[in-house]
C-alpha positions in Angstrom: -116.3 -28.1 -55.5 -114.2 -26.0 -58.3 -110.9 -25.5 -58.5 -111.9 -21.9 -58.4 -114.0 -21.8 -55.3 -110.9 -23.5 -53.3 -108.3 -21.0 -54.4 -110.9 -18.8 -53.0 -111.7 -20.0 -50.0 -108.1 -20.3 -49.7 -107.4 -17.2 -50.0 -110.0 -15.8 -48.1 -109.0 -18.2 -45.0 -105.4 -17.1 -45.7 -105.9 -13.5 -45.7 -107.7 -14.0 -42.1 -104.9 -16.0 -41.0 -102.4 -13.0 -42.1 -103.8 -10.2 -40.3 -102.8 -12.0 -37.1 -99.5 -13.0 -38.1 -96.7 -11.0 -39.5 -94.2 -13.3 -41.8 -91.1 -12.3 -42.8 -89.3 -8.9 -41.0 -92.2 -6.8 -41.8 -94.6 -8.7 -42.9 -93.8 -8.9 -46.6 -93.6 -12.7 -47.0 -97.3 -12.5 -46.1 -98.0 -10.2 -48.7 -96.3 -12.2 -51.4 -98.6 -15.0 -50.4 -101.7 -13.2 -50.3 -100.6 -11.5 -53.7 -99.9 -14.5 -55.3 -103.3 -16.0 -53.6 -104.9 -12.9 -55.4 -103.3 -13.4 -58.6 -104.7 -17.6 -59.5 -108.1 -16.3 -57.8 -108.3 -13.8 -60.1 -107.3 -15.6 -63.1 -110.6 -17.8 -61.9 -113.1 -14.5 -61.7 -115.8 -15.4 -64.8 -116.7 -12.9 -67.2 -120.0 -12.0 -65.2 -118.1 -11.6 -62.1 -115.3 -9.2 -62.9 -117.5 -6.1 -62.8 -118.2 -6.7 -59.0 -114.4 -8.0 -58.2 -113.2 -4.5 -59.9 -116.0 -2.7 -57.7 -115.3 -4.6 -54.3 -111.3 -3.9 -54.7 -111.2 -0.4 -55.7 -113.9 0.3 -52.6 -111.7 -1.5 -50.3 -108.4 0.4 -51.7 -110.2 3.7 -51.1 -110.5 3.2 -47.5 -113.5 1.1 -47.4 -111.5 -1.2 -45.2 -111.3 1.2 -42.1 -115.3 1.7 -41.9 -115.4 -0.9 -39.1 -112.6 0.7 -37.3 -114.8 2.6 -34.8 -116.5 -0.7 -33.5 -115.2 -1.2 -30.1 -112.8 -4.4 -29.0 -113.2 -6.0 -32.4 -112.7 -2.7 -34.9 -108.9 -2.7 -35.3 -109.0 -6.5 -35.7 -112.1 -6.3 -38.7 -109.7 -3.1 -40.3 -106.8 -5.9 -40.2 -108.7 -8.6 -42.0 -110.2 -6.7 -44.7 -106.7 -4.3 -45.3 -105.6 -8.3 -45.5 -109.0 -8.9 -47.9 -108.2 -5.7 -49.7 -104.8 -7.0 -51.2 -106.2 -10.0 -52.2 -108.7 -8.3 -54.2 -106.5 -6.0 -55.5 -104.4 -9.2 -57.3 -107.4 -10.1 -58.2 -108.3 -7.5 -60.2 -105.5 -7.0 -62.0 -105.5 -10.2 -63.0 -108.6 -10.0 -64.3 -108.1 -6.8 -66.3 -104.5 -8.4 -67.7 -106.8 -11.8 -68.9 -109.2 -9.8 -70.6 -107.0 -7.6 -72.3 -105.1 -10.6 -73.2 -108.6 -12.1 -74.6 -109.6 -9.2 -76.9 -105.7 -8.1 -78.1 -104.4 -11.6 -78.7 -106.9 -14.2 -79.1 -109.5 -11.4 -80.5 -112.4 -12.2 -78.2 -114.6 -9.7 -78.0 -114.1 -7.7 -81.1 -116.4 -7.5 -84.0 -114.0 -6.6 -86.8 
């Protein structure tokens, strides 16, 4: 198993655990952990991949996370664990747009000049 697949699953697992649990006063420690979770999994994300990672976060961030909501006993808790999935993603992403504009401005990849 990759490195890359266990910060995943890591963060995946962690992002579950977090939407039952509040750390810190209001829940900010656990959004520093799932951001920083976010942030090495995205660093991770392959070249064919970061299309889709892009895709899944900004869908989430647009509200995608609530479309469970209405399901009755478990909606609120689904809406909890992907709002948890949705910051993870986000890192992600970010990550993965800073690497590759890091790759074609200052090691050149990418650009056939």
């Amino acid at each position: 198993m990759s490195i890359a697949r266990i910060i995943w699953i890591v963060s995946l697992l962690a992002a579950v655990v977090l939407a039952f649990v509040t750390l810190g006063k209001d829940g900010s420690t656990g959004a520093l952990i799932l951001t920083v979770l976010g942030i090495a999994s995205g660093w991770f994300v392959d070249k064919e991949h970061r299309l889709g990672l892009l895709v899944a976060a900004i869908f989430l961030m647009s509200g995608g996370y609530k479309a469970w909501g209405g399901i009755p006993e478990v909606g609120g808790y689904l809406t909890d664990i992907l709002g948890s999935i949705k910051m993870v993603l986000a890192a992600a992403g970010v990550t993965a747009v800073l690497r590759r504009l890091v790759e074609r401005i200052l090691l050149g990849k990418g650009t056939e000049s």
